[in-house]
N, C-alpha and C positions, 0 to 999 in steps of 0.2 A: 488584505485579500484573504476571503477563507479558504480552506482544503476543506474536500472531504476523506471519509478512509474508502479505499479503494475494494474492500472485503465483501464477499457479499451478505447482503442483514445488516450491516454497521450503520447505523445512522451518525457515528462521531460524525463532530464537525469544529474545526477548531480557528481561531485568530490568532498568529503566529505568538510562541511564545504562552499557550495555555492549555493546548496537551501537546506530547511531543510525538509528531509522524515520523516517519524513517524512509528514505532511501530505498529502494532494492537493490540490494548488492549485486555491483559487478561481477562478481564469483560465478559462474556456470554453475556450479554444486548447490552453492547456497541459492541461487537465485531460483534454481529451480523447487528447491522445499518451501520458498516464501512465493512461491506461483500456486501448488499444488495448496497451500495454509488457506489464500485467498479462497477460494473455491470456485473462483469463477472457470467457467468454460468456455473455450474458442477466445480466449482474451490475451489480447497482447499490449503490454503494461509500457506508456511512456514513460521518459524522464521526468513528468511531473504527479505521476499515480504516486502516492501516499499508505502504503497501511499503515494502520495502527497498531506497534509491535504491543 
């Protein structure tokens, strides 16, 4: 299954295990400066959105 990165402009795109995506942190603090990095706007991020740290 591929991911894409979730950012906007990114065209990553990976096959598990050949680059490494990340999670959005649980954290309210943190999860908000990896929303804000994203730069998307009006976006609200599932459990399986991917950036590219």
């Amino acid at each position: 299954m591929a991911v894409s990165c979730c950012v906007v402009n990114c065209t990553r795109r990976f096959k598990p295990k050949d680059i490494p995506f990340y999670s959005l942190p649980k954290d309210p603090s943190k999860r908000q400066k990896w929303l804000v990095a994203t730069n998307r706007k009006s976006w609200i991020p599932t459990e399986y959105d991917r950036p590219l740290a």
